[in-house]
C-alpha positions, 0 to 999 in steps of 0.5 A: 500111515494109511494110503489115502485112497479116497483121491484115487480117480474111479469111473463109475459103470455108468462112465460118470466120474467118482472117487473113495471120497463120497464114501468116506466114514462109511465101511467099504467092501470093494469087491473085483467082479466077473458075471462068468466066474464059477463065484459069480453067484457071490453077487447074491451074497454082496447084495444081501449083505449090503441090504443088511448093513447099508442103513448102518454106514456100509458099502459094496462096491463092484469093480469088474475086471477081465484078469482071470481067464477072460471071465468078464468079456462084456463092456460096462453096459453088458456087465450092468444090465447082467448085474441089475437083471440077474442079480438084482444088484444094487450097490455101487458098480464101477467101470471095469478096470484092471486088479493085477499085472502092468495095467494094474488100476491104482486103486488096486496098486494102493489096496495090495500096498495097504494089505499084501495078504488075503485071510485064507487063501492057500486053500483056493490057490490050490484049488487053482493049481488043481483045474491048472491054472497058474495063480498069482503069487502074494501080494497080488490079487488072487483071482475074481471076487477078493475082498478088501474091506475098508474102515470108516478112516479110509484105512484097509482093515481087512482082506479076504480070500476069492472064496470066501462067501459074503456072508460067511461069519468072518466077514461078516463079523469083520464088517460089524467091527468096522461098523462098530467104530466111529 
């Protein structure tokens, strides 16, 4: 049975209310953010990708969180206009919350229930390790800018490692599978 995340409360950047539901039967990407990660270039390739593919039903969605060596300082202000000015980013943003340990957001709490294992990840976890970081073990989230995709039934289809760039041919086959499905 799939977790209904479509009910999960959300706060978008702007501080208005949402929820997964105004985007159900499209595809989702959601995407944990950070505007001072060494993968914060990514922006770029989440907005293409979203340009690509968002007349088809596709969606990125943005949630900054400050999990991962304090890599997101800024207040949702800060954060939106660094989006919008350097990245020229688009898609969806949220309110920053948080993707790992007690004060996890629910969304993130049913997203890892739903996939405990990201595509790929062994070899950034130990890349981590090398520049002597501790990572998070399975399930948690990884590090900034992991990647859960969502299919049009609101069921998590996908998830992929930190690393793995937008527009790299797995997701982006992933993302056309999804599309492809009604």
């Amino acid at each position: 049975m799939a977790i209904d995340l479509y009910n999960i409360p959300l706060t978008r950047i702007d501080g208005t209310q949402a929820s997964l539901s105004e985007y159900a039967g499209k595809v989702l990407l959601l995407v944990n953010t950070a505007s001072k990660c060494g993968l914060t270039p990514q922006y770029e390739g989440l907005e293409a990708l979203y340009t690509k593919y968002k007349g088809d039903g596709f969606v990125v969605l943005g949630f900054p969180a400050n999990n991962f060596a304090g890599q997101e300082p800024g207040d949702d202000a800060e954060i939106k206009s660094f989006c919008s000015t350097s990245y020229a980013v688009d898609f969806p943003m949220f309110s920053k919350i948080s993707v790992a340990g007690d004060d996890k957001h629910p969304l993130y709490a049913a997203l890892i229930q739903a996939q405990p294992k990201a595509q790929s990840s062994e070899a950034f976890r130990e890349r981590l390790k090398g520049y002597g970081m501790t990572p998070n073990p399975e399930p948690e989230v990884l590090w900034n800018f992991e990647k859960f995709l969502i299919g049009r039934d609101g069921s998590v289809i996908a998830r992929f490692a930190p690393d793995s760039e937008p527009l790299d041919e797995a997701i982006v086959r992933a993302v056309e599978a999804a599309l492809s499905t009604q």
